[in-house]
Biopython code that builds the backbone (N, CA, C, O; Angstrom):
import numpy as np
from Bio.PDB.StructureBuilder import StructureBuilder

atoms = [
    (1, "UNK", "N", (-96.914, 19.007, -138.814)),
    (1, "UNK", "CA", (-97.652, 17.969, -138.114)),
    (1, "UNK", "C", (-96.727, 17.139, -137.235)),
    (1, "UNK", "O", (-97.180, 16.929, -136.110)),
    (2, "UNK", "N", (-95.412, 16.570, -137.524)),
    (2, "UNK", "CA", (-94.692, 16.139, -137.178)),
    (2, "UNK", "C", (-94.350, 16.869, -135.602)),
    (2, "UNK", "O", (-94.193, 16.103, -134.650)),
    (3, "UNK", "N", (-94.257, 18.237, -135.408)),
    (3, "UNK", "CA", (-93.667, 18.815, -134.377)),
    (3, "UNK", "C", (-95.040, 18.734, -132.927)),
    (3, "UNK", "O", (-94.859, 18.883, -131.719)),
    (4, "UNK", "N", (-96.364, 18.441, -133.697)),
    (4, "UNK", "CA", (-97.455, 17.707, -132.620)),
    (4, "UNK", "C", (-96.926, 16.282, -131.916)),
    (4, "UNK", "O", (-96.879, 16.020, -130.714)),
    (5, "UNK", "N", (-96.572, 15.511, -132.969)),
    (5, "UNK", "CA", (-96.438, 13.540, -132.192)),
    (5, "UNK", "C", (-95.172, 14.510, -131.398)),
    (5, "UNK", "O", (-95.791, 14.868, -130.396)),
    (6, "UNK", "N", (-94.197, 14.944, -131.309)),
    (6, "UNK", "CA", (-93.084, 15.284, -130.381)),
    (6, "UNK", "C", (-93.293, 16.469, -129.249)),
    (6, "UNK", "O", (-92.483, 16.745, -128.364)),
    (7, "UNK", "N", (-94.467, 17.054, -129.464)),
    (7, "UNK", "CA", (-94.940, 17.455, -127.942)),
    (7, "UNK", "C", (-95.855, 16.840, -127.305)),
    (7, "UNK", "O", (-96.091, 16.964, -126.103)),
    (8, "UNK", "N", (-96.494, 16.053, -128.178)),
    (8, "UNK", "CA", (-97.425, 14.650, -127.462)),
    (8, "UNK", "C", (-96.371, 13.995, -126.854)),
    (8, "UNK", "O", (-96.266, 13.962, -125.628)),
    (9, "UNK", "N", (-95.458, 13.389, -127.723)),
    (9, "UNK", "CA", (-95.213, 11.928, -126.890)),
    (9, "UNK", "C", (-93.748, 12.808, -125.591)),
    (9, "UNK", "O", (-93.186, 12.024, -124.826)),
    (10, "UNK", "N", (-93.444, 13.938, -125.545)),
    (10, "UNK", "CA", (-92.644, 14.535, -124.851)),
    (10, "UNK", "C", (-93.546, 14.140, -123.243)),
    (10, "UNK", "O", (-92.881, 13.559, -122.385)),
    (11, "UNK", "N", (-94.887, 14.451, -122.959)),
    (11, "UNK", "CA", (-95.739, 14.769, -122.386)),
    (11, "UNK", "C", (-95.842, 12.903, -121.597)),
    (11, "UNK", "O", (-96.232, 12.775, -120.436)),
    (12, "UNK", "N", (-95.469, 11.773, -122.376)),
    (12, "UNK", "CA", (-95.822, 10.987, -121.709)),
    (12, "UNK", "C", (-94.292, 10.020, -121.642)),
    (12, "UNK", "O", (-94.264, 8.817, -121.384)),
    (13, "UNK", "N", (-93.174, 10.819, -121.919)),
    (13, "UNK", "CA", (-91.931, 10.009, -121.701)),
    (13, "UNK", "C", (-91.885, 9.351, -120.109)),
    (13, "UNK", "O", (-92.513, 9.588, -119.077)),
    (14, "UNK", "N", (-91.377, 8.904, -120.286)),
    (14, "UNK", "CA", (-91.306, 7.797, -119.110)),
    (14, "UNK", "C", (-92.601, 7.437, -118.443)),
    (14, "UNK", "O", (-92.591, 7.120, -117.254)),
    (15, "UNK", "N", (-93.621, 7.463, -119.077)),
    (15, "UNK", "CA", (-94.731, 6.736, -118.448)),
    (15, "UNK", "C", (-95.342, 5.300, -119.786)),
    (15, "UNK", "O", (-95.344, 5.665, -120.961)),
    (16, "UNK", "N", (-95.686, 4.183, -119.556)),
    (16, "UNK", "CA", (-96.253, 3.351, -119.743)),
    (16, "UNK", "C", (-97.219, 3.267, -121.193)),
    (16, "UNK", "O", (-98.382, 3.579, -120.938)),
    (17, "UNK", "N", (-97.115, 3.105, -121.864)),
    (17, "UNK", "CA", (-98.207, 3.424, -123.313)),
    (17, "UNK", "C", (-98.077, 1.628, -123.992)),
    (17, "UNK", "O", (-97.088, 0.895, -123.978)),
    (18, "UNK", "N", (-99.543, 1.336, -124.566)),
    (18, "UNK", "CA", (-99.579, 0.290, -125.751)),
    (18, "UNK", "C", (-99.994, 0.805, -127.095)),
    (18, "UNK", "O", (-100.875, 1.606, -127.405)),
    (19, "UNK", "N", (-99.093, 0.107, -127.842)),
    (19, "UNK", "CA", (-98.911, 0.346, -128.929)),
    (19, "UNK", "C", (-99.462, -0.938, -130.054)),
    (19, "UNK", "O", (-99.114, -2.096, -129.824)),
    (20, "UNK", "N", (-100.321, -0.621, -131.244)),
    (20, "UNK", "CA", (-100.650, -1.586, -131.890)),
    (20, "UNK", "C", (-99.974, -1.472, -132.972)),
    (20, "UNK", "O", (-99.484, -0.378, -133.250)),
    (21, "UNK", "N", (-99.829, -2.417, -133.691)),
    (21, "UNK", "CA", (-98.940, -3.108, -134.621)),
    (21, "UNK", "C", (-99.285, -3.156, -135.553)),
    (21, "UNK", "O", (-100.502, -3.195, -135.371)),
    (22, "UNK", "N", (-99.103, -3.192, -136.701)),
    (22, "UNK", "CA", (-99.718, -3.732, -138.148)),
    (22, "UNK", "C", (-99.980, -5.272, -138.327)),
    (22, "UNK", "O", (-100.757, -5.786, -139.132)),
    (23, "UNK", "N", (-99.153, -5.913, -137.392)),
    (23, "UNK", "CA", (-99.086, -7.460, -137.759)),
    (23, "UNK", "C", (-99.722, -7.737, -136.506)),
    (23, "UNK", "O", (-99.333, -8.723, -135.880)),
    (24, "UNK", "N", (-101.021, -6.723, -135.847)),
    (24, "UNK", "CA", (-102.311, -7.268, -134.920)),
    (24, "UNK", "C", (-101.747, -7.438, -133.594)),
    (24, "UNK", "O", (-102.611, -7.509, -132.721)),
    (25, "UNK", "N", (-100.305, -7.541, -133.109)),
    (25, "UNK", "CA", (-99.502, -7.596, -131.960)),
    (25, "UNK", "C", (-99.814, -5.897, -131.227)),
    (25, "UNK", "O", (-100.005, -4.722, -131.540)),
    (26, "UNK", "N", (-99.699, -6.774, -130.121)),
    (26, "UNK", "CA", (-99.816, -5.377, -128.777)),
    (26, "UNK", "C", (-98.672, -5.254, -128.028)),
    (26, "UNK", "O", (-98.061, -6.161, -127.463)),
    (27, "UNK", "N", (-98.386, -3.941, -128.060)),
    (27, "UNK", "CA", (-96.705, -4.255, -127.162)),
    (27, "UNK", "C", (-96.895, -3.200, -126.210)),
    (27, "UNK", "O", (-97.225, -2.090, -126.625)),
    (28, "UNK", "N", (-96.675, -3.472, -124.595)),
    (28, "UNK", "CA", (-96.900, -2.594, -123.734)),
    (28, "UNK", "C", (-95.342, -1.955, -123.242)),
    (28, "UNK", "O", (-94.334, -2.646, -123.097)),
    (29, "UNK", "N", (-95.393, -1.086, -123.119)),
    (29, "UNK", "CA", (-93.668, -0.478, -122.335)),
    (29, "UNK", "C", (-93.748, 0.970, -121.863)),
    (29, "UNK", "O", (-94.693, 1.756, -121.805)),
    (30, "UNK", "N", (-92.646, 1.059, -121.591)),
    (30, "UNK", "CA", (-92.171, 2.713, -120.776)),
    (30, "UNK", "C", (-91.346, 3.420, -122.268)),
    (30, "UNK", "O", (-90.363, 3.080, -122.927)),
    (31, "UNK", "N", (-92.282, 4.490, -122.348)),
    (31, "UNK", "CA", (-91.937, 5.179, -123.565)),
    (31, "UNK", "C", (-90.725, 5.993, -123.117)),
    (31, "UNK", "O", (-90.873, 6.823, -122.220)),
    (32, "UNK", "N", (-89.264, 5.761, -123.821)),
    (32, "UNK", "CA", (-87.667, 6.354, -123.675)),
    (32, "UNK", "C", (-87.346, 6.695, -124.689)),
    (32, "UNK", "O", (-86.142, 6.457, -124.591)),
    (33, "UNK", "N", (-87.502, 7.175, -125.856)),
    (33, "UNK", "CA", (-86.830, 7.647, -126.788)),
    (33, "UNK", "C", (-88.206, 7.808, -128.051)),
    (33, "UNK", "O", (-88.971, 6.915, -128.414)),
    (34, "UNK", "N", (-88.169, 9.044, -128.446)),
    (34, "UNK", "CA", (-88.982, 8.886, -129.880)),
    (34, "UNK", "C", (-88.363, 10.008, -131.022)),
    (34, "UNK", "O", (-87.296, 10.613, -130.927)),
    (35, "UNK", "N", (-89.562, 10.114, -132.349)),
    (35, "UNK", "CA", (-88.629, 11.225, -133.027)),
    (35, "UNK", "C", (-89.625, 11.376, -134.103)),
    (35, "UNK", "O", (-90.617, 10.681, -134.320)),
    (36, "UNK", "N", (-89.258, 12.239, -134.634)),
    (36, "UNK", "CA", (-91.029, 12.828, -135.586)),
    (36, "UNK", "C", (-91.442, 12.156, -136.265)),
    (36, "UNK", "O", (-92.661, 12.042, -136.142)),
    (37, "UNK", "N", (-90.934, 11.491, -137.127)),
    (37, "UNK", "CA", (-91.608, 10.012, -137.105)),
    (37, "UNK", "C", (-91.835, 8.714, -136.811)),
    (37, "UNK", "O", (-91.962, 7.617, -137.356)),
    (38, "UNK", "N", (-91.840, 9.198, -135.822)),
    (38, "UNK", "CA", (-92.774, 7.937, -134.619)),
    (38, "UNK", "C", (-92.222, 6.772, -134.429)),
    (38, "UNK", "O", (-92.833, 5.815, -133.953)),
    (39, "UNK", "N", (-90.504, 6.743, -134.939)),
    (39, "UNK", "CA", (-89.740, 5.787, -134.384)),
    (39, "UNK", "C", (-89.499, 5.624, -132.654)),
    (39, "UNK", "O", (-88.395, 6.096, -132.382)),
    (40, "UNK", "N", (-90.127, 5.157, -131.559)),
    (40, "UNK", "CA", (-89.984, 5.216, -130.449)),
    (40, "UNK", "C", (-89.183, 3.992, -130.227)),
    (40, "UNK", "O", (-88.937, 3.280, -131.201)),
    (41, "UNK", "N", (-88.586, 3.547, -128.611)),
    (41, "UNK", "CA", (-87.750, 2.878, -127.724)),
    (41, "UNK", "C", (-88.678, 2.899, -126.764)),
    (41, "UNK", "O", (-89.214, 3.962, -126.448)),
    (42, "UNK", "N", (-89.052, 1.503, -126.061)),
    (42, "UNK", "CA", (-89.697, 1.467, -125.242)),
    (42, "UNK", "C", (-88.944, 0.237, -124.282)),
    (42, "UNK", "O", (-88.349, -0.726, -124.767)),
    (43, "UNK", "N", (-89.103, 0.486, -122.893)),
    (43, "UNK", "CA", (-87.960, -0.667, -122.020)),
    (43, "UNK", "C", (-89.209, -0.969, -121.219)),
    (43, "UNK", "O", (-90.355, -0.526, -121.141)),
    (44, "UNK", "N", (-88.741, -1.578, -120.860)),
    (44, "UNK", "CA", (-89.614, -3.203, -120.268)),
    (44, "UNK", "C", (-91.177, -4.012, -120.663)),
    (44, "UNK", "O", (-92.153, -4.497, -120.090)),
    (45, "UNK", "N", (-90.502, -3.710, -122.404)),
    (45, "UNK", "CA", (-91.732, -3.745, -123.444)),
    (45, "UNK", "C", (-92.055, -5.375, -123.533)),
    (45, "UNK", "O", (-91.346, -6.340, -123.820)),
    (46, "UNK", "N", (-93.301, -5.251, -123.194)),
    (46, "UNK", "CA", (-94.278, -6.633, -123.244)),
    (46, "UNK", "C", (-95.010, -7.139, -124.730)),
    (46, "UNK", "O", (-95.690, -6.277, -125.288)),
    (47, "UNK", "N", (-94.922, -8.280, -125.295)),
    (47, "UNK", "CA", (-95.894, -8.279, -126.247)),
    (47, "UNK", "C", (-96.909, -8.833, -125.553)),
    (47, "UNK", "O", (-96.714, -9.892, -124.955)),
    (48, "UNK", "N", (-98.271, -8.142, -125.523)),
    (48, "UNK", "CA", (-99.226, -8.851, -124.530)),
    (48, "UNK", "C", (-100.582, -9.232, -125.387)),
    (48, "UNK", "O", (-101.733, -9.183, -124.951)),
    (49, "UNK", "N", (-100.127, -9.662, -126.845)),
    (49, "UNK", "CA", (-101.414, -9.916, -127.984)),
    (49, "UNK", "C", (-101.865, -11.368, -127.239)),
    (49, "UNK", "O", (-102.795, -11.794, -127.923)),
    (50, "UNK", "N", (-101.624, -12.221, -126.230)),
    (50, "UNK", "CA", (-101.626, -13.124, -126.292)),
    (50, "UNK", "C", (-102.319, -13.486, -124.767)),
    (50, "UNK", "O", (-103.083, -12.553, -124.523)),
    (51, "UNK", "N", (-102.340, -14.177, -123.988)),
    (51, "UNK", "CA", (-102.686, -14.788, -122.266)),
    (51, "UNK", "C", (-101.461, -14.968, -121.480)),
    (51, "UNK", "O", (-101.364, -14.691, -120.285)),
    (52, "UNK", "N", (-100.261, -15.591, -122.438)),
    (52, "UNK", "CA", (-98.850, -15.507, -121.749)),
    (52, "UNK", "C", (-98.153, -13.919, -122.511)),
    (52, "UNK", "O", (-97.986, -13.853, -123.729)),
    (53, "UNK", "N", (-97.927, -13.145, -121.894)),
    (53, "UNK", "CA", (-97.088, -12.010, -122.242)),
    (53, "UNK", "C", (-96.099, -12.368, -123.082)),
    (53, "UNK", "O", (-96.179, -13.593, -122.988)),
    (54, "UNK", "N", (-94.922, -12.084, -124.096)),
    (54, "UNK", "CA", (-93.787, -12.095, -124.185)),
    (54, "UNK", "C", (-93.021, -11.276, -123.799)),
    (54, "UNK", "O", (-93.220, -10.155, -124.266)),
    (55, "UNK", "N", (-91.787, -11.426, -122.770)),
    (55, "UNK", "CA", (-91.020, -10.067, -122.432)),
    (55, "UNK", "C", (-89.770, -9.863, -123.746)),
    (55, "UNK", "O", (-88.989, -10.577, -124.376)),
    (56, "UNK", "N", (-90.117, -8.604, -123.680)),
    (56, "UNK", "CA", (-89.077, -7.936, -124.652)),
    (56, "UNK", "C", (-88.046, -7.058, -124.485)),
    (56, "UNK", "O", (-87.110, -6.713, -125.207)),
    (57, "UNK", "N", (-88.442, -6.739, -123.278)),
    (57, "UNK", "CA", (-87.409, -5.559, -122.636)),
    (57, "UNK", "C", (-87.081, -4.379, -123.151)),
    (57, "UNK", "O", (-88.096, -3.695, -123.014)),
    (58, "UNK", "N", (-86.171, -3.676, -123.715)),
    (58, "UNK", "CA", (-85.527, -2.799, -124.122)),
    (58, "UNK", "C", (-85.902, -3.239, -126.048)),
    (58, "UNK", "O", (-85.461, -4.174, -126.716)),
    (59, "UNK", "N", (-86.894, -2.082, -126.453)),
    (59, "UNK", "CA", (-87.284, -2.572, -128.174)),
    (59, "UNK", "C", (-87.871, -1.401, -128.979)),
    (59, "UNK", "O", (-88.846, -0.704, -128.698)),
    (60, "UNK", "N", (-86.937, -1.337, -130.201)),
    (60, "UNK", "CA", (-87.495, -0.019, -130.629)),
    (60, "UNK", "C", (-88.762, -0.600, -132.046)),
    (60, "UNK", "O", (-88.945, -1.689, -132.591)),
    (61, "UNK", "N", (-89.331, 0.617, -132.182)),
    (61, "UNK", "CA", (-91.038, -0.026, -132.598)),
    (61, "UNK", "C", (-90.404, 1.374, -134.064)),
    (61, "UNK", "O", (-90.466, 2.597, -133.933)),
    (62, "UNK", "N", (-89.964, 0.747, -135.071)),
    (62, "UNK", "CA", (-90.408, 1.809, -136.310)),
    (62, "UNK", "C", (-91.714, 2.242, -136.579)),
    (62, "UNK", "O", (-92.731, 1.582, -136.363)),
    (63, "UNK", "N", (-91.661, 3.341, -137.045)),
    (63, "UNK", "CA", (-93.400, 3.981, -136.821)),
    (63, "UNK", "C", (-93.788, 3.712, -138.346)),
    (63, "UNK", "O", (-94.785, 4.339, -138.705)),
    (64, "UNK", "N", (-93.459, 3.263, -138.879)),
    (64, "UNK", "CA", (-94.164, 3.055, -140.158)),
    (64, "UNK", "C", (-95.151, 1.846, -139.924)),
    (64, "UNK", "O", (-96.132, 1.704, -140.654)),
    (65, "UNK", "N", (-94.770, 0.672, -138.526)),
    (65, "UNK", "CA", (-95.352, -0.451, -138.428)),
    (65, "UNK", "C", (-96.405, 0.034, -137.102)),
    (65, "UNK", "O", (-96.540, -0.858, -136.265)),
    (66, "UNK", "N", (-97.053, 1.144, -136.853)),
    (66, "UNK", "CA", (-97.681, 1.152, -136.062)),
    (66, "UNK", "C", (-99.168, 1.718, -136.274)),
    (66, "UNK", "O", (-99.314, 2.928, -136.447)),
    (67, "UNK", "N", (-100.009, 1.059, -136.265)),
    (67, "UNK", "CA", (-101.356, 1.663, -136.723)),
    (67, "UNK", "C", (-102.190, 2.460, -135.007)),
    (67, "UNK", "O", (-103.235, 3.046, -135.292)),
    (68, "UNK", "N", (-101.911, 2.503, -133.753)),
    (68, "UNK", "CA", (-102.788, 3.172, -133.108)),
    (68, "UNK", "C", (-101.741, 2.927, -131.986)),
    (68, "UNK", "O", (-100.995, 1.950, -132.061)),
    (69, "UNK", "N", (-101.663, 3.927, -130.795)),
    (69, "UNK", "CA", (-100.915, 4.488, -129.679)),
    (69, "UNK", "C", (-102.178, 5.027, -128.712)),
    (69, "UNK", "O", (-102.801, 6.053, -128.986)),
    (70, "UNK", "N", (-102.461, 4.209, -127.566)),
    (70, "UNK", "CA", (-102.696, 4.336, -126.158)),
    (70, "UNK", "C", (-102.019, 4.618, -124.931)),
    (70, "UNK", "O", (-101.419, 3.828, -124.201)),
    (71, "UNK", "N", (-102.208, 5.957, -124.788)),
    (71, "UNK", "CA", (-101.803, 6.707, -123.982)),
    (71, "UNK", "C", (-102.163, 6.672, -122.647)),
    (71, "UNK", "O", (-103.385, 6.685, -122.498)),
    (72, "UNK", "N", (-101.554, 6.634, -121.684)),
    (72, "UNK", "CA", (-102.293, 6.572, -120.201)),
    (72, "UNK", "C", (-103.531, 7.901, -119.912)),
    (72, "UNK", "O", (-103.523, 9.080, -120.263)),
    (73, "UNK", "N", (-104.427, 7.181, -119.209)),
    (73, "UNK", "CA", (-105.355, 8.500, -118.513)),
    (73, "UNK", "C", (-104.667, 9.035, -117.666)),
    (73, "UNK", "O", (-104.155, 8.399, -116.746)),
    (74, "UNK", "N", (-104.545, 10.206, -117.816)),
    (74, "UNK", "CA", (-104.099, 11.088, -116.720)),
    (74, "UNK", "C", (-105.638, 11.692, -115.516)),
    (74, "UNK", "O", (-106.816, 11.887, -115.816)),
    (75, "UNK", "N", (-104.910, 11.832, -114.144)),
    (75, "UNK", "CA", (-105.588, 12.092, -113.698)),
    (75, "UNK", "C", (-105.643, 13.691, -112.905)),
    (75, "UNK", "O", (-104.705, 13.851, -112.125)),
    (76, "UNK", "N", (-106.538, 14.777, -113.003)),
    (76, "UNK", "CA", (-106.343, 15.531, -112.923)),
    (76, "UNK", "C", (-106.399, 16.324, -111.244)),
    (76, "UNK", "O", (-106.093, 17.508, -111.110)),
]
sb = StructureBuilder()
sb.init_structure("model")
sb.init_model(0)
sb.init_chain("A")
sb.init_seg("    ")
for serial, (resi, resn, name, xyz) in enumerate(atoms, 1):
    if name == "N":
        sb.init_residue(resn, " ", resi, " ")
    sb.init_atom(name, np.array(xyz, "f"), 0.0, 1.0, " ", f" {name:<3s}", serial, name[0])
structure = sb.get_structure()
């Protein structure tokens, strides 16, 4: 199962994804680094749970703390 999230998330490296949190936070960024379990690096990562953004920049997201991953629409 593991070798699926790493041809998924291969498919959207360097493009844009939000990620939800366990602790209800939304963090938006450019997906740069991941690994079969779903430890990703994301750079010019936003927490955007809020009306003012927080910038975070360069932040890696352990996948044990992540309950759901939004992927960009691709357009065909």
């Amino acid at each position: 199962m593991s070798d699926n999230f790493v041809s998924l998330f291969a498919k959207y490296k360097n493009k844009i994804i939000t990620v939800k949190m366990n602790d209800r936070k939304t963090i938006k960024g450019m997906l740069m680094e991941y690994d079969k379990i779903m430890n990703m690096t994301l750079d010019g990562a936003k927490d955007v749970s809020s009306e003012n953004p927080l910038i975070l920049g360069r932040t890696l997201i352990k996948g044990n703390s992540i309950t759901a991953i939004s992927f960009p629409i691709e357009s065909k």
